[in-house]
C-alpha positions in Angstrom: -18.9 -37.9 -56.9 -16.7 -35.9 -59.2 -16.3 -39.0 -62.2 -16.0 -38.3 -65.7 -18.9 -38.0 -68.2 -17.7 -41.6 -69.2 -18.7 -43.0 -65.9 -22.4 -41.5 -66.4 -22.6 -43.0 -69.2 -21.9 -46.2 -68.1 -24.5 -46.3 -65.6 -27.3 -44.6 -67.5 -26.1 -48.1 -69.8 -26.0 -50.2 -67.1 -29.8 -49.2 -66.4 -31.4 -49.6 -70.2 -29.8 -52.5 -70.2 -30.8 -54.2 -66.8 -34.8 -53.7 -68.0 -35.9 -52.5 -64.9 -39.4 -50.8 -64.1 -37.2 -47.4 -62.2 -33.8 -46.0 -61.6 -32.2 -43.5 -60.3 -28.8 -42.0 -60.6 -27.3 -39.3 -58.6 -24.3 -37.5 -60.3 -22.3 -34.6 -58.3 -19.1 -32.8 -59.4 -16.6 -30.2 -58.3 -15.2 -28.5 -61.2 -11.8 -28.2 -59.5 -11.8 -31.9 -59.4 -12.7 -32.5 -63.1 -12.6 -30.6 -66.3 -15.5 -31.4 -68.8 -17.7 -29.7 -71.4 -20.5 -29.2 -68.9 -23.2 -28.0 -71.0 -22.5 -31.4 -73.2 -22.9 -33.3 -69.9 -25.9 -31.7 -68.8 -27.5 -31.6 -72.1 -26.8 -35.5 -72.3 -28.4 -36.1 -68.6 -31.6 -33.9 -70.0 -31.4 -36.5 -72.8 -31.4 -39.5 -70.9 -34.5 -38.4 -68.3 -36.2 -37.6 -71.7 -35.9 -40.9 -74.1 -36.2 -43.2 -70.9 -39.0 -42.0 -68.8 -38.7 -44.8 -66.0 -35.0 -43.4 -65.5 -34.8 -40.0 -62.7 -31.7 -38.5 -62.5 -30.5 -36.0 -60.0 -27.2 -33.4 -60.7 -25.2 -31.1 -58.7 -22.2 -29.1 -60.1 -20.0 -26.5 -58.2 -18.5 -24.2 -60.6 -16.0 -22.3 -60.8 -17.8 -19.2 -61.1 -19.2 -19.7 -57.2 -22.3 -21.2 -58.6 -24.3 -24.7 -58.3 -25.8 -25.6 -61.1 -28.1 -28.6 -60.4 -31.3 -30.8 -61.3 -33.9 -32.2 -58.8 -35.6 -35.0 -59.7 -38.5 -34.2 -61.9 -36.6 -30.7 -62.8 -37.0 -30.7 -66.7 -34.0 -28.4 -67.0 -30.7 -27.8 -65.5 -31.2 -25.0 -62.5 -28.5 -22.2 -62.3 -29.5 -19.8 -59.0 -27.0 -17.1 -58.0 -23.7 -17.1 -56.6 -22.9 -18.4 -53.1 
């Protein structure tokens, strides 16, 4: 929870690299804890599901606006719904 796009990268890595037939990663973050380019991070976890098929990733965001922004596994896009 609430690591740097750096650290998502690494394990997304960590998985191609390990050859194995599924895996999953769950990545959540606060915006008040870190500060990112979002829509490069969620564009890159979109990516990832899409060139490597056996890898499912899940994503939750709280943002600043008052809204989670987050991806189910088998969502093909990143879900915005209304503020809380």
């Amino acid at each position: 929870m609430d690591y740097k796009y750096n650290h998502f990268e690494k394990d997304i890595s960590k998985l191609i690299n390990s050859n194995i037939c599924m895996g999953y990663i769950i990545h959540l973050v606060r915006e008040t804890e870190v500060t990112e380019d979002f829509i490069f991070l969620e564009n890159a976890i979109l990516e990832a599901e899409n060139n490597y098929p056996n890898i499912k990733i899940a994503y939750a965001r709280f943002g600043l606006d008052k809204r989670i922004y987050k991806k189910s596994i088998g969502d093909k896009t990143i879900i915005t719904p209304n503020k809380v």
